[in-house]
N, C-alpha and C positions, 0 to 999 in steps of 0.2 A: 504494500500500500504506500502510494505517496506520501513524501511528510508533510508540502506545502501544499497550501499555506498551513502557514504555522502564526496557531493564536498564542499572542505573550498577552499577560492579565497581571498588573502589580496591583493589587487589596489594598490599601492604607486604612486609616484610621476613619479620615474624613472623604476621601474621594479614591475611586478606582480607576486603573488606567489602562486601555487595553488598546492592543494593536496585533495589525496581519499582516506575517513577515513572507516575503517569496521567496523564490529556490537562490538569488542574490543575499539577501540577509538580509532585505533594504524595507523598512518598514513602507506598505503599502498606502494604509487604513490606522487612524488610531481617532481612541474615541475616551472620553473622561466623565462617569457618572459619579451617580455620590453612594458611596458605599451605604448600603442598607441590612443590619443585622435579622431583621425579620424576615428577609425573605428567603423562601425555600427552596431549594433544588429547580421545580418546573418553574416560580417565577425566575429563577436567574436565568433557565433555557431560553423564557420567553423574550428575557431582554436580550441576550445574545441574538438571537433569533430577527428580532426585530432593528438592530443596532447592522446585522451581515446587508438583511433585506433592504434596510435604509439607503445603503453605502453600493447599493449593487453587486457585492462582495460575495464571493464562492464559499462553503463555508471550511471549516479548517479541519484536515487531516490528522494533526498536531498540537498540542499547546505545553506553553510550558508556563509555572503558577508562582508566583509570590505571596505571601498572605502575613499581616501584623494583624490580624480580623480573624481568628483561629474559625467560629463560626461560619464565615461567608467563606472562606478557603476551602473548606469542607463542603459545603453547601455547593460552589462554585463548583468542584474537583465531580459532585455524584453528576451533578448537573451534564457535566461534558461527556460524563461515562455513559448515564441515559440516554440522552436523546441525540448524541454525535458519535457515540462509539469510541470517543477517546481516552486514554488512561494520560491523565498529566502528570508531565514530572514536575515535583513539587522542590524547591530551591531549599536547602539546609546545609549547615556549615558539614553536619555528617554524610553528605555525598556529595560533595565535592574535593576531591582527594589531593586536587594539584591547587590549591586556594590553601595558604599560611595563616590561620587566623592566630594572631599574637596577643590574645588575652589571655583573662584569668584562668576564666571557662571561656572557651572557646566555641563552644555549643548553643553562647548565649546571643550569641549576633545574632541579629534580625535581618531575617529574608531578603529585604532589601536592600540593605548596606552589603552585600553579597554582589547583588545585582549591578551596583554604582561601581564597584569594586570592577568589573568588568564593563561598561561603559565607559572607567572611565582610564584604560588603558589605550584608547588612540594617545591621551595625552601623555603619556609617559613613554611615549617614543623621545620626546626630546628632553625631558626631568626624570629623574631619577625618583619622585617624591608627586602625588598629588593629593588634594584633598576636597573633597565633595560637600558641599554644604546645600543640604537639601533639604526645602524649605516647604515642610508640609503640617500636620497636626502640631509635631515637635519640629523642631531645626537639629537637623545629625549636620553635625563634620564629620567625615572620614578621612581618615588619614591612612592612604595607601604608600604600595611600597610596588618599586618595579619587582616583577617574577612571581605576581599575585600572591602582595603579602596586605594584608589587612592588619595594621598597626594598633589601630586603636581609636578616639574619639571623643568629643565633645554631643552631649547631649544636653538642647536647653527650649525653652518652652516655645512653642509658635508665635507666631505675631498677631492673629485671630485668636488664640486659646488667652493670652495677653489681654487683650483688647473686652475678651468676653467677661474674664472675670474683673476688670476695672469697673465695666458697664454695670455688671452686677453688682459690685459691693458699695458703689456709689450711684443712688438711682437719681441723681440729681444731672447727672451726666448724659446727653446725647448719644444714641448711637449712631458712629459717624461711618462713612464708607476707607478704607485703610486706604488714602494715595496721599503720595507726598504733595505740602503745600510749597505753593513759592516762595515762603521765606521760613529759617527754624522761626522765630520770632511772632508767637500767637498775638492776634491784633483780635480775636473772639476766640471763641471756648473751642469753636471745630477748629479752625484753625491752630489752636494750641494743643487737643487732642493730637492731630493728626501729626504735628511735630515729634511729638512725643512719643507716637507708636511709633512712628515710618523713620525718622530720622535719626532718634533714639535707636531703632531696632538695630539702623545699618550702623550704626556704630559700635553695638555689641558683634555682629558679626564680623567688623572690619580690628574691633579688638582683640577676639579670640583669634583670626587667623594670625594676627599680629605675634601674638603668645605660641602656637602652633608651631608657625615657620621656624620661631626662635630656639625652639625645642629637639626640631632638627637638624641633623650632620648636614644636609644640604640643602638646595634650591626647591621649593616646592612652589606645582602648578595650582590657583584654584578654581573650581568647578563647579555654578551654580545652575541648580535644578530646582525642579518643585513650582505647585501654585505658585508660589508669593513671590518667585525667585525677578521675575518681571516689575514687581513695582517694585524693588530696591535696583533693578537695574541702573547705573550711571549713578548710583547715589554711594553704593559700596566700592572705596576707594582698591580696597584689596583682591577684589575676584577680577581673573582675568580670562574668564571666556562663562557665558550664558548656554546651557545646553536642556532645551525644551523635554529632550527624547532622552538623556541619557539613561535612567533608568531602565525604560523600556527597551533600549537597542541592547542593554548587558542583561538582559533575560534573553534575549534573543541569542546573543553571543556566548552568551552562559550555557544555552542549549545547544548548538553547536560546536563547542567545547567538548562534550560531557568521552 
């Protein structure tokens, strides 16, 4: 049986992300819903289902799965098996055998810092060192190593999960949409909100890679993904290339690999 197309699917927390890679390896088709813990096996088929149909899309021989969402991973995985006849391979630090994971437990990396980890090896053709700062539920730095070694990390809160519990604990507060204003300097309350998150945020980012680089023997490349990763674009002095797909293309390449 053919493998392609081949469905890559990364589960997050707050949003899912899925794309149809051809017999190239070149993503086709990608598509970003919002993860939904309630639904079961037939409604995941039916949104796949309807997500192929949408796009004109052949449907996939193939998949390979990501999951930080233990439920919808599962849910997703019977889904494929039902009603498309596919067994997915599922992404873990325990099968993959040529991936160096250098922590404590090493068992404990998340699926997807796995995936980044091979996304984000185009860039390590010319550094020795990269690191992935991926901007979704949570903000992960990865800090990779050329010869697919997985170093280690920075884990800190999102910029939405930020924003939400401010909103919350002060109900006297607007809630504002997260883009940067035209100046730091609030002249009203959204305007100094929005400072505060968007400006404020890119400068925890643009400090911890500060601390990061400084930590290692060499040059490090860095590599911004994720929702939010677009509105701190030009504003984070420290990142130096924006990659929309990297995740989904080192699922892809991940699988390919194997």
């Amino acid at each position: 049986m053919p493998a392609f197309p081949l469905l890559a699917v990364d589960i997050g927390n707050t949003s899912t992300v899925l794309g149809l890679a051809d017999e190239t390896l070149t993503l086709t088709h990608t598509w970003r819903v919002r993860t939904n813990r309630d639904m079961l096996p037939d409604d995941l088929a039916l949104q796949l289902q309807g997500l192929f149909s949408l796009a004109g899309a052949a449907p996939p021989h193939a998949a390979v799965l990501s999951s930080v969402a233990p439920p919808v991973g599962q849910n997703l995985a019977l889904a494929l098996q039902r009603h498309f006849g596919i067994q997915p391979f599922e992404v873990s630090a325990t099968n993959l055998p040529d991936v160096q994971v250098e922590l404590d437990i090493p068992d404990a990396v998340g699926a997807d810092r796995l995936c980044n980890l091979f996304g984000a090896e185009k860039y390590l053709r010319q550094h020795e060192y990269a690191v992935v700062v991926d901007f979704g539920t949570s903000t992960n730095f990865d800090v990779i190593g050329r010869g697919r070694r997985f170093i280690g990390g920075v884990l800190a809160t999102g910029a939405q999960v930020s924003a939400d519990a401010l909103f919350a604990r002060a109900a006297k507060l607007p809630r504002i949409a997260l883009e940067a204003p035209k100046s730091a300097i609030g002249k009203n309350t959204t305007h100094a909100l929005q400072s505060g998150l968007v400006y404020g945020y890119a400068e925890m980012v643009d400090g911890l890679l500060r601390r990061i680089r400084a930590e290692l023997p060499g040059p490090a490349v860095a590599v911004a993904t994720g929702g939010f990763a677009r509105t701190v674009e030009g504003l984070c002095r420290e990142i130096d290339h924006y990659d929309d797909t990297l995740t989904l293309r080192g699922l892809v390449e991940l699988w390919a690999s194997r």
